[in-house]
C-alpha positions in Angstrom: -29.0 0.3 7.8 -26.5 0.9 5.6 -24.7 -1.1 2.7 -21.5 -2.5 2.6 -18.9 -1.0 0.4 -18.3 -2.8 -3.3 -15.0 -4.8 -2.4 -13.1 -4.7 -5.3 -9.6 -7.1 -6.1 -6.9 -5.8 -8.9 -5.0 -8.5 -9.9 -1.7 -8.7 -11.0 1.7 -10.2 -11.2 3.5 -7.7 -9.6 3.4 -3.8 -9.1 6.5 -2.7 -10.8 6.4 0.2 -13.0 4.6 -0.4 -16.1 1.3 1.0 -17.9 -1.1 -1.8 -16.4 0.3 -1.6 -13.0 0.3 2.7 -13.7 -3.7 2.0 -14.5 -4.8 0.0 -11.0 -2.5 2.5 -8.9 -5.0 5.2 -10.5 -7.9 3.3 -10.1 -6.9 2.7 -6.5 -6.6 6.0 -5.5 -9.4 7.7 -7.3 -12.2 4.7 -5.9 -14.5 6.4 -3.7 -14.0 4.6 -0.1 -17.8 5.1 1.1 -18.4 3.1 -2.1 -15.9 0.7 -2.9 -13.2 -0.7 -0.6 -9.8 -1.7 -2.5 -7.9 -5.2 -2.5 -4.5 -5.9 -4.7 -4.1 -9.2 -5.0 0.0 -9.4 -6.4 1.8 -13.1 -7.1 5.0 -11.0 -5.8 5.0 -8.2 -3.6 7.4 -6.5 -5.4 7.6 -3.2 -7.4 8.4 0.5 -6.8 4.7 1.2 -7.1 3.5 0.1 -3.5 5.3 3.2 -1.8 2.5 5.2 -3.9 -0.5 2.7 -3.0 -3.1 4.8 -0.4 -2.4 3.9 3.1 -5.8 1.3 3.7 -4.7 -0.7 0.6 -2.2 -3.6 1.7 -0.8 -6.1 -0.6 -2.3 -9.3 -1.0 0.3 -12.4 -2.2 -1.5 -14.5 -3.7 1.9 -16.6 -4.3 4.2 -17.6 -7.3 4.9 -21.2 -8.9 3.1 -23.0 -11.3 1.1 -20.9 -13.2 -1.4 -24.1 -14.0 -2.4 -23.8 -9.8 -2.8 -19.8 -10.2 -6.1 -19.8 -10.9 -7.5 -22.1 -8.0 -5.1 -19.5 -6.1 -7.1 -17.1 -7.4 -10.8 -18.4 -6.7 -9.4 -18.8 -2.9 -8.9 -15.4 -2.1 -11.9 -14.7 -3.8 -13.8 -15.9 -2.2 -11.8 -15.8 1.1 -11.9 -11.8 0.6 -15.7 -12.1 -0.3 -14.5 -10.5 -3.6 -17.6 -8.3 -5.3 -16.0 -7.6 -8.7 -12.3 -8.6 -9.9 -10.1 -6.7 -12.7 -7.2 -7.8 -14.1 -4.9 -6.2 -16.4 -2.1 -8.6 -18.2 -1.9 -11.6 -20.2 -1.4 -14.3 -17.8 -3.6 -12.8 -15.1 -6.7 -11.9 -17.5 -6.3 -15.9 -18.3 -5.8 -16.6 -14.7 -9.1 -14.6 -13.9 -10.6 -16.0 -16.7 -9.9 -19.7 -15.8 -10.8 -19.1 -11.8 -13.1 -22.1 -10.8 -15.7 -19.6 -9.6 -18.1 -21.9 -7.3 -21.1 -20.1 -4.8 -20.0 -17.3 -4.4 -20.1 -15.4 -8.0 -18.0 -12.6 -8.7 -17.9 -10.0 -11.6 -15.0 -10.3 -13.7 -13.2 -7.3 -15.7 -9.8 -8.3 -17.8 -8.5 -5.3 -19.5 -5.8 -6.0 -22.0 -2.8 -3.0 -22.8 -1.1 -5.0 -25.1 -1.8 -3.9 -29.1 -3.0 -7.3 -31.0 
């Protein structure tokens, strides 16, 4: 019997070029897919970036609007996804990841920030 792969969600507000959004892409496609299965969870599916995501990685909207509801947003697809460990790598998404109401099912949270202090 084997074990599932680690599902892992990057989370961010969009996948336009930019050094965060440059960091996941390279995560993405160096993640070893006997290991670890890949999930980008966007606000916006926008950005020149998804022509260069791997072919099993499909964008996941997670939605726009008021940022105060993002991170119930968040904990939804979570858990919906059955989410193993989350990363984020901006400002209002590391806060967004950071507030999720994260009930029974737990999940490992990375925020990663790129921006100097």
């Amino acid at each position: 019997m084997s074990e599932q792969p680690c599902r892992i969600a990057f989370l961010l507000p969009h996948f336009r070029a930019g050094g965060a959004e440059r960091v996941v892409l390279n995560w993405i496609g160096a993640l070893d897919r006997s290991r670890f299965t890949a999930l980008l969870f966007l606000t916006r599916i926008e950005g020149d970036f998804l022509a260069a995501l791997p072919g099993d990685v499909e964008p996941i909207a997670l939605g726009g609007g008021r940022a105060l509801r993002l991170p119930r947003r968040i904990a939804a697809a979570l858990a919906k996804h059955e989410i193993d460990v989350a990363y984020s790598a901006t400002n209002a998404m590391n806060l967004a990841l950071l507030a999720a109401p994260i009930g029974a099912h737990r999940v490992a949270r990375i925020v990663s920030e790129h921006t100097p202090p």
